[in-house]
ZAMARGU-4260 file (C-alpha; in steps of 0.2 Angstrom, whole numbers, plus 5000, padded with zeros to 4 digits):
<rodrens>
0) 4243/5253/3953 | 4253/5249/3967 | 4258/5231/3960 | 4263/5240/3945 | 4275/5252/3951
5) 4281/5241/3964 | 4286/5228/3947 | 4294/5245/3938 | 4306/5247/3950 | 4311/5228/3952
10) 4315/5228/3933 | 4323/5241/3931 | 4335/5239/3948 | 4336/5220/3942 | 4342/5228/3924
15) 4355/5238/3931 | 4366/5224/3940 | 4365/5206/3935 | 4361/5195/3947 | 4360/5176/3950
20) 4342/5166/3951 | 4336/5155/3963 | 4334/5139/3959 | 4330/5121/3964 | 4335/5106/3957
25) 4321/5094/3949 | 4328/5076/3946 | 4314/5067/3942 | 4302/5071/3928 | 4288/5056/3928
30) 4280/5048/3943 | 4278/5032/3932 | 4294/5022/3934 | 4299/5016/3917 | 4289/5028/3908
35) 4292/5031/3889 | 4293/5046/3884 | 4297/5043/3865 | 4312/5048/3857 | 4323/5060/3871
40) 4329/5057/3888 | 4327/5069/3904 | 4344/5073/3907 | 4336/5087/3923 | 4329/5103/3925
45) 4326/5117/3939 | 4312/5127/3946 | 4317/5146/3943 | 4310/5159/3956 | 4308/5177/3953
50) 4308/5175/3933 | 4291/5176/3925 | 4282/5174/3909 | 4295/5169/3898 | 4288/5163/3882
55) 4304/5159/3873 | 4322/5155/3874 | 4336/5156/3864 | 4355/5151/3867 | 4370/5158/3858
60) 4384/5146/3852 | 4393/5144/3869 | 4378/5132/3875 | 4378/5144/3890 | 4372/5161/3888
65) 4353/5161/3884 | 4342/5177/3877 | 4324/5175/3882 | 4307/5184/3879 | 4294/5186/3893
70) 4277/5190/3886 | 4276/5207/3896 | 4286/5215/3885 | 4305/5210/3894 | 4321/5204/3890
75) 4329/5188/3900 | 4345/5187/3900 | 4353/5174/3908 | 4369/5158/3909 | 4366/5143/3915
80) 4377/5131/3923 | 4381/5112/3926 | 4387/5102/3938 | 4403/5090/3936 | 4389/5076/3928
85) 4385/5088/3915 | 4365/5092/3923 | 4359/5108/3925 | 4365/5117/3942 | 4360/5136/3939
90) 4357/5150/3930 | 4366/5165/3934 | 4371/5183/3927 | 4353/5186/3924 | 4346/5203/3921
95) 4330/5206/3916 | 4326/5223/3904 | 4311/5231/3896 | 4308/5230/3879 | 4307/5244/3869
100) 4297/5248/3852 | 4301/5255/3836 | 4296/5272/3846 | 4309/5266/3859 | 4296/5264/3870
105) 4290/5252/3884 | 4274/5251/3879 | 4257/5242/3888 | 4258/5222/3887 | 4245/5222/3875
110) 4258/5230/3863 | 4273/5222/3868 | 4266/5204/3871 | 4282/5198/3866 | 4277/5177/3862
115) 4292/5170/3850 | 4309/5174/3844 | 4323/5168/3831 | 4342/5174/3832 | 4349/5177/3813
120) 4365/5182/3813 | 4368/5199/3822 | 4349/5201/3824 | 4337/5197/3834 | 4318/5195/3827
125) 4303/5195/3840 | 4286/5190/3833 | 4272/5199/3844 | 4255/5196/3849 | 4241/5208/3851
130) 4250/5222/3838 | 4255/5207/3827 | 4271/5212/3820 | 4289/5206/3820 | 4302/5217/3826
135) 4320/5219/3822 | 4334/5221/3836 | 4354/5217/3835 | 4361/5206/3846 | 4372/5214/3852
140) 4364/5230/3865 | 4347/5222/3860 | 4342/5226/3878 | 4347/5245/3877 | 4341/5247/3858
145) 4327/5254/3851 | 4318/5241/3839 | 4316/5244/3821 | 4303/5234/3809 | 4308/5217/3805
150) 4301/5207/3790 | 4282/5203/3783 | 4277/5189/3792 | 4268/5186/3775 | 4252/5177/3786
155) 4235/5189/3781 | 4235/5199/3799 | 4215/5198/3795 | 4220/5178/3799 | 4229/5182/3814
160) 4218/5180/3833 | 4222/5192/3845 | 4228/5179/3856 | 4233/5165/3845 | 4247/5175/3834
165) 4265/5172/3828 | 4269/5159/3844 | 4283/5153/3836 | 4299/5160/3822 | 4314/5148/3819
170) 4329/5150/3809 | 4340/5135/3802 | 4355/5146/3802 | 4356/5144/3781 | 4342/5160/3778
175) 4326/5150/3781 | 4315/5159/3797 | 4299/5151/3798 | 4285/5158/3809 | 4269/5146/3815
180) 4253/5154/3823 | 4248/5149/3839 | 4230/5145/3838 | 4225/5154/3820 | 4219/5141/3809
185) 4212/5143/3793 | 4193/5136/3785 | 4201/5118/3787 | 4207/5119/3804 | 4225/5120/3800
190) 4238/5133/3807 | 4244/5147/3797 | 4262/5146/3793 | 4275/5156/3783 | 4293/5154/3776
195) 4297/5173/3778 | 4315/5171/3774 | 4325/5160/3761 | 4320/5149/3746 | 4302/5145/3742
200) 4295/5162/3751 | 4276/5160/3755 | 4261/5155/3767 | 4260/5135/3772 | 4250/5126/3783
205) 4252/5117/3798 | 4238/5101/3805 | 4233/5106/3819 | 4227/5089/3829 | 4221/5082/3846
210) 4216/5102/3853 | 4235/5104/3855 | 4242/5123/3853 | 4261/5126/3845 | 4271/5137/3856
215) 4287/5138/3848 | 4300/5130/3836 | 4317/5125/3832 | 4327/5118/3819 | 4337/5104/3821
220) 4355/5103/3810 | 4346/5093/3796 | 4334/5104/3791 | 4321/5096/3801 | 4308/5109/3812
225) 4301/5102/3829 | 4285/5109/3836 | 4282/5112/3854 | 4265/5110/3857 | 4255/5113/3871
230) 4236/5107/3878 | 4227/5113/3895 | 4208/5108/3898 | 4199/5105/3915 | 4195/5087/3909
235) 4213/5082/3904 | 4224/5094/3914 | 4239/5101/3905 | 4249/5094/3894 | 4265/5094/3880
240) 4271/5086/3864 | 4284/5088/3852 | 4281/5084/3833 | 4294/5083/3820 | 4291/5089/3802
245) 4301/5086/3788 | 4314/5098/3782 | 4308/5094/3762 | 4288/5095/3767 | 4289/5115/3771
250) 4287/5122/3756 | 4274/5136/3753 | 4257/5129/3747 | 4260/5114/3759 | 4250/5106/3774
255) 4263/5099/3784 | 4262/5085/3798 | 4274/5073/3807 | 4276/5061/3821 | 4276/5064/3841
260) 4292/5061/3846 | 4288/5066/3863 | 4275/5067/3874 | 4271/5072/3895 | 4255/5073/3903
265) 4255/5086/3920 | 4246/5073/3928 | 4261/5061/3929 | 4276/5072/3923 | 4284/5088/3930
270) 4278/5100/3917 | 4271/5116/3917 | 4265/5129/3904 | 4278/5127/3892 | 4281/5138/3878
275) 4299/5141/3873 | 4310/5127/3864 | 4328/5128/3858 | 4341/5114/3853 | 4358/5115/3860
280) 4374/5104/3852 | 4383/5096/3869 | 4402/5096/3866 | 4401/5074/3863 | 4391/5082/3847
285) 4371/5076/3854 | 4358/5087/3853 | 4349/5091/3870 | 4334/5101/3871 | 4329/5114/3883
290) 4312/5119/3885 | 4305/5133/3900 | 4287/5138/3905 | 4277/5152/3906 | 4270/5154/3924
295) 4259/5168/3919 | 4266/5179/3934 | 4255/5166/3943 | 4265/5159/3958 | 4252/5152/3968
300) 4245/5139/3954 | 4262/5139/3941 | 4278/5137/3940 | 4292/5142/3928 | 4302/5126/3924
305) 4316/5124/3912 | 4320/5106/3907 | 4331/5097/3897 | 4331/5082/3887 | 4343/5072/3879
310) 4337/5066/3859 | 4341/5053/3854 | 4351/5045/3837 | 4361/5061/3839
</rodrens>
């Protein structure tokens, strides 16, 4: 009870004044020198104190200003900044605000377990766990406003596991938002998937493969979805890939699959529990992306990374 008042008032004084994070730089990502890591390029990355849980991350068109979701129900908002080489240096102007629901209020976590989250013009849609819904906030005040209900997620919520919901929504910026459960599979093993928004409305599947969990999604310019996926076991350790599926193979009614085009193991990269993906346009026009961890508010045995790679052919 103590913990939990104590964490009130730390979110709420940290949402009344922005402040900067402390970070540390991480310039080495693999202990294997030479190591392939498929088709990006670690370009750097920091260790964030005093930020926790984030499950996923979204950037607004400057490159620099970044929206985020932590999965106790609280808005991250954040800029990040770069040295003269162009690497990641620092986040700062961060302010960190409770979520509030459609009743405009700060509900328990396990109604405001806030795991994914797609920008869509002047709104801001949050898929949740727990209560699985998807609500609706604009983008403008979304940390002072009042949700209201956002679109059918289309997905059965008979199909939906408490813990394994709507992980990840995307938008392609033309009217296509996608969501992907997390762990929700149906008779065949595959995920549950839906085209909520655009053309071709309806419920597709994703191959789920090699004990792998999605955790979020973005779309890259060409139509194409990448798929962050995430693996922990105590025979393996943790780990993280990143599959690309064709722009043309998510249609409703498919089971879509596609290559790894990246991959990292915790035993011999710097990774973490990561759970939120976006792709940023760099101003020489390539695509980097960005991807942070969920350290479960679990300091002792996690961390909260974010980490940025170059992709390449961009």
């Amino acid at each position: 009870m103590i913990r939990a008042l104590t964490l009130a008032v730390l979110l709420l004084a940290s949402s009344a004044l922005a402040r900067d994070a402390e970070t540390s730089r991480i310039t080495e990502f693999s202990s294997e020198p030479g190591q392939a890591l498929g088709d990006v390029t670690f370009v750097g990355g920091l260790k964030i104190s005093g930020l926790h849980s984030l499950s996923s991350i979204r950037f607004l068109p400057d490159g620099r200003r970044f929206v985020a979701v932590a999965d106790d129900g609280q808005w991250v908002d954040g800029e990040i900044t770069r040295d003269d080489r162009g690497r990641l240096s620092g986040i700062i102007n961060v302010t960190v605000t409770p979520m509030k629901n459609a009743a405009g209020v700060h509900a328990q976590k396990s109604l405001m377990d806030a795991e994914s989250m797609a920008i869509v013009g002047d709104r801001i849609f949050v898929g949740f766990e727990g209560k699985h819904r998807i609500d609706d906030y604009p983008l403008k005040g979304h940390a002072t406003t009042d949700a209201r209900p956002g679109p059918d997620f289309l997905i059965p919520a008979s199909e939906l596991r408490a813990n394994g919901g709507l992980e990840a929504l995307a938008d392609n910026g033309k009217g296509r938002l996608v969501a992907v459960a997390e762990k929700s599979v149906d008779k065949n093993g595959n995920l549950f998937a839906a085209i909520i928004s655009g053309p071709g409305k309806g419920v597709f599947k994703v191959r789920k493969s090699d004990e792998f969990d999605v955790t979020d999604a973005a779309f890259l310019p060409d139509g194409d979805l990448l798929l962050l996926e995430r693996r922990f076991s105590l025979m393996t350790g943790i780990g993280m890939r990143i599959r690309r599926i064709e722009a043309d193979a998510i249609r409703a009614g498919a089971v879509v699959d596609g290559p790894v085009i990246m991959q990292a193991r915790g035993s011999v990269n710097r990774i973490d529990n990561m759970e939120g993906l976006d792709i940023i346009t760099m101003p020489d026009g390539s695509l980097h992306l960005i991807i942070v961890s969920d350290d479960n508010d679990n300091t002792l045995l996690q961390e909260t990374l974010m980490l940025e790679f170059a992709l390449h052919g961009t």
